[in-house]
C-alpha positions in Angstrom: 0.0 0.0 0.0 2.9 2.5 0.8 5.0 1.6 -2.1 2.2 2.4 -4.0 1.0 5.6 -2.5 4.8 6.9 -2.7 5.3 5.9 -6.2 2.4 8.3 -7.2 4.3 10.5 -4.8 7.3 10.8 -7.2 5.3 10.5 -10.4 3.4 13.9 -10.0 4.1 16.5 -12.5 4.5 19.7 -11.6 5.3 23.0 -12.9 8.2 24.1 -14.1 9.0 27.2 -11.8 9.5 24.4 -9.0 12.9 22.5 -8.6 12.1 19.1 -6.8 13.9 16.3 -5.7 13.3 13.6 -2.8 15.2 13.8 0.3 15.3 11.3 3.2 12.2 10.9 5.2 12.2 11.9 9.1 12.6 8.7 11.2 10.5 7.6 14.1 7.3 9.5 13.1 5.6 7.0 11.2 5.7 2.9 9.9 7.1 4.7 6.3 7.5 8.0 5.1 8.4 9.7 1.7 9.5 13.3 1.3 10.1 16.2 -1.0 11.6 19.1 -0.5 11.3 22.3 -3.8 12.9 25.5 -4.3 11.0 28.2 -6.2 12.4 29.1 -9.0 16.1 28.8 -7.7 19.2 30.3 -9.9 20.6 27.5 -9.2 19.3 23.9 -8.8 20.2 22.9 -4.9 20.7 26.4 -3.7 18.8 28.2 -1.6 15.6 30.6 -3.7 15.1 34.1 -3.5 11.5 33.2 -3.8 11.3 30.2 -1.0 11.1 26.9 -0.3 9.1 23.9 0.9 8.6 20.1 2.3 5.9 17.8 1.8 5.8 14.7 3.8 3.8 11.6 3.2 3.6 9.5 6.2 2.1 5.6 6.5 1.1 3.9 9.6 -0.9 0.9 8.9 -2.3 0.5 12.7 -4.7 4.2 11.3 -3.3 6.5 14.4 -6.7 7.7 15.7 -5.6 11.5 15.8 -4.8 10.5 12.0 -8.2 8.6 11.2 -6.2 7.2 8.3 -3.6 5.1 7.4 -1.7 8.4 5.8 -1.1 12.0 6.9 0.3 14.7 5.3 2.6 17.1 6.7 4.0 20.4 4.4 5.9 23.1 5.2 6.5 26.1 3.3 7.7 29.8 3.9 8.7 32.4 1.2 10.3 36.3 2.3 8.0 38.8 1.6 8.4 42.8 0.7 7.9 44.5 4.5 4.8 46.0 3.9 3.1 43.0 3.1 4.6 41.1 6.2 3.1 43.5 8.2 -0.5 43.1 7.2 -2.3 41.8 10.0 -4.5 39.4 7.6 -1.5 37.8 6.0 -1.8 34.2 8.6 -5.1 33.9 7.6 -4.6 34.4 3.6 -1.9 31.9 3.4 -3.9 29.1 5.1 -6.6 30.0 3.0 -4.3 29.7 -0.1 -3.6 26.5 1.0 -7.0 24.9 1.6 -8.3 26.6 -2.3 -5.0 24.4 -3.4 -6.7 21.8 -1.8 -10.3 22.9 -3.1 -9.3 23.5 -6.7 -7.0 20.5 -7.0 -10.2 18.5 -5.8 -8.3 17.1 -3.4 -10.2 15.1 -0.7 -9.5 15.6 3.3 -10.1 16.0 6.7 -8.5 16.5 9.9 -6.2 19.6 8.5 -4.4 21.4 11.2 -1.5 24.0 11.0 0.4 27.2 11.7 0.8 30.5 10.0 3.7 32.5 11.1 4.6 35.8 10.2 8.0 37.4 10.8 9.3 41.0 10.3 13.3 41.1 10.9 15.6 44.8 11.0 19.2 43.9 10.6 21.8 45.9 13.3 25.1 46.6 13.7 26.9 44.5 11.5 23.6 43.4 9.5 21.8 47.3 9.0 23.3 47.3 5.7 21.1 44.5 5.2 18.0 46.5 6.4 14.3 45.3 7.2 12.4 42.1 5.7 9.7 39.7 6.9 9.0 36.2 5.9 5.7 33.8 5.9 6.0 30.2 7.0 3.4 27.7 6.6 3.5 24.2 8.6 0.2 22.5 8.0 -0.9 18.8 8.4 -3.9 16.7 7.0 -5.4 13.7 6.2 -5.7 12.3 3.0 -9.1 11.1 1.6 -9.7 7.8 -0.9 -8.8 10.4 -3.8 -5.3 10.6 -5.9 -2.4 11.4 -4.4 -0.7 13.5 -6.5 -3.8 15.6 -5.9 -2.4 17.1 -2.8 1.0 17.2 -3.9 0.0 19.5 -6.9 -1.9 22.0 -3.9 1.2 21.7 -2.1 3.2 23.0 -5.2 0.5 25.7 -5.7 0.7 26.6 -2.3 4.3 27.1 -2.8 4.1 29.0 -5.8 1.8 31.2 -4.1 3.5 32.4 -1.2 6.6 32.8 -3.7 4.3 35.4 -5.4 3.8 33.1 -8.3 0.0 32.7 -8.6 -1.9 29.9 -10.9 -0.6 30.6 -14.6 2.6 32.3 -13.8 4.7 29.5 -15.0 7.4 30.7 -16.6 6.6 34.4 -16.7 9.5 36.7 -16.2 8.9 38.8 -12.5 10.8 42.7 -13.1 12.0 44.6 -10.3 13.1 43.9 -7.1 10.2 41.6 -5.2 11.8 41.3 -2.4 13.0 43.2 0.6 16.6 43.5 1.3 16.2 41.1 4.2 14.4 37.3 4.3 
């Protein structure tokens, strides 16, 4: 069952603007576990993007954890600097869950049992660092259950979701972004 599931895991297309690869799975947290990890748009494959990043984690525990109610959970995690002024608006938590559950909605993709955090940072750089001046960053960690539907269903909402925070909405692929997006700081 978890073979399969992961298989479908690593066979979802996804758009271009994200650079994926598989990395090893946390230990202890589950029977079996596959996860991702994606750079947005990155200058260079492996290296850290100015745009952000994220994980998604497919974990398998046959005894169906009853916090769970499944066999399989999902666990993401995705964060993306922001210009200052956006960091600062005081709806910005709620908009990026929301962003994720539409991915979820749009992608059709069935749940339940979704939990998570927003977090919203704003950073000013002293001393050594005020060259650097202010930035602020959103982070997403967010958990869920998977329904009898596809799989790579919620992997596509989680690359949406990515794309999203990166400032990258639905239909963006590959379009050029002019000026400078992004504060000084991250």
């Amino acid at each position: 069952m978890f073979e399969q599931a992961a298989n479908v895991v690593r066979g979802t297309r996804l758009r271009d603007d994200l650079y994926v690869r598989e990395i090893p799975a946390p230990g202890g947290v589950a029977h079996e576990a596959i996860a991702l990890a994606a750079d947005i748009r990155p200058d260079v494959a492996g290296e850290d993007s100015a745009y952000g990043n994220g994980r998604f984690i497919l974990l398998y525990d046959p005894s169906v954890p009853e916090a769970w109610g499944g066999p399989f959970r999902i666990v993401c995690f995705a964060q993306a600097p922001l210009e200052t002024e956006i960091g600062s608006d005081p709806l910005l938590a709620e908009v990026a869950w929301s962003w994720l559950t539409d991915a979820l909605g749009s992608r059709r993709a069935e749940y339940h049992s979704a939990s998570g955090t927003a977090t919203k940072s704003l950073s000013t750089g002293f001393g050594e660092l005020a060259a650097e001046g202010n930035g602020a960053q959103i982070e997403l960690r967010a958990s869920w259950t998977p329904g009898a539907g596809d799989l790579s269903k919620h992997v596509e909402a989680w690359a949406e979701l990515l794309c999203m925070l990166g400032g990258l909405p639905p239909g963006s692929e590959n379009v050029a972004v002019f000026g400078a997006k992004r504060g000084p700081r991250g």
